[in-house]
C-alpha positions in Angstrom: 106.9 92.8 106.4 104.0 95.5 106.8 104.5 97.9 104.0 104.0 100.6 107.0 107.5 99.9 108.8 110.3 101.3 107.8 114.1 99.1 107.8 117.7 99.8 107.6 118.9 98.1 104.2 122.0 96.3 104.6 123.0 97.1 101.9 122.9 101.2 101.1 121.5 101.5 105.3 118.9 103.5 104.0 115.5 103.3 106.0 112.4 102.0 103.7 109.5 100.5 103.6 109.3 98.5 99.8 112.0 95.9 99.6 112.8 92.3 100.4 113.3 90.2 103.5 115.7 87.2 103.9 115.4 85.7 107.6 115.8 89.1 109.9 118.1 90.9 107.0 115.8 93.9 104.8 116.9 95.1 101.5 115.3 98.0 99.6 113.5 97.9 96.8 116.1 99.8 94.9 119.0 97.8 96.2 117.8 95.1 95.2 116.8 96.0 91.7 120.5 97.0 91.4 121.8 93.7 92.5 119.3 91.7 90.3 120.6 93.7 87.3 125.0 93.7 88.3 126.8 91.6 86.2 129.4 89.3 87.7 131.9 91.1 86.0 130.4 94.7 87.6 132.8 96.5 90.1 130.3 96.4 92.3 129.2 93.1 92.3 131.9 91.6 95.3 130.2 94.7 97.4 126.8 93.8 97.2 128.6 90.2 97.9 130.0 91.3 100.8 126.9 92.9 101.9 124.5 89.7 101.5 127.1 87.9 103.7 125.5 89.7 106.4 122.8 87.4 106.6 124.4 84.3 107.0 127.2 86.2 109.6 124.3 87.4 111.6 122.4 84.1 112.1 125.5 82.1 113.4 126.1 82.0 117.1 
């Protein structure tokens, strides 16, 4: 992605520029530090889950 476009994070749908592509989904850079760092155990863990299903949901059809 050029550093010089900014993206909706599916995750926390802020707009950004830093972060990570997976197919047409965008995460940001500090979403996805956060994830990297939940532990399974987190109460937030089955959010970002839910979240990253996104991807897979939006390529089928």
């Amino acid at each position: 992605m050029n550093e010089t476009e900014s993206k909706a994070c599916i995750v926390c749908g802020h707009n950004d520029r830093l972060g990570i592509r997976i197919m047409d989904a965008f995460i940001c850079h500090l979403c996805e530090s956060e994830m990297v760092k939940t532990p399974v155990e987190d109460v937030r863990y089955p959010f970002f889950v839910q979240q990253l299903k996104q991807i897979w949901v939006s390529t089928e059809g």
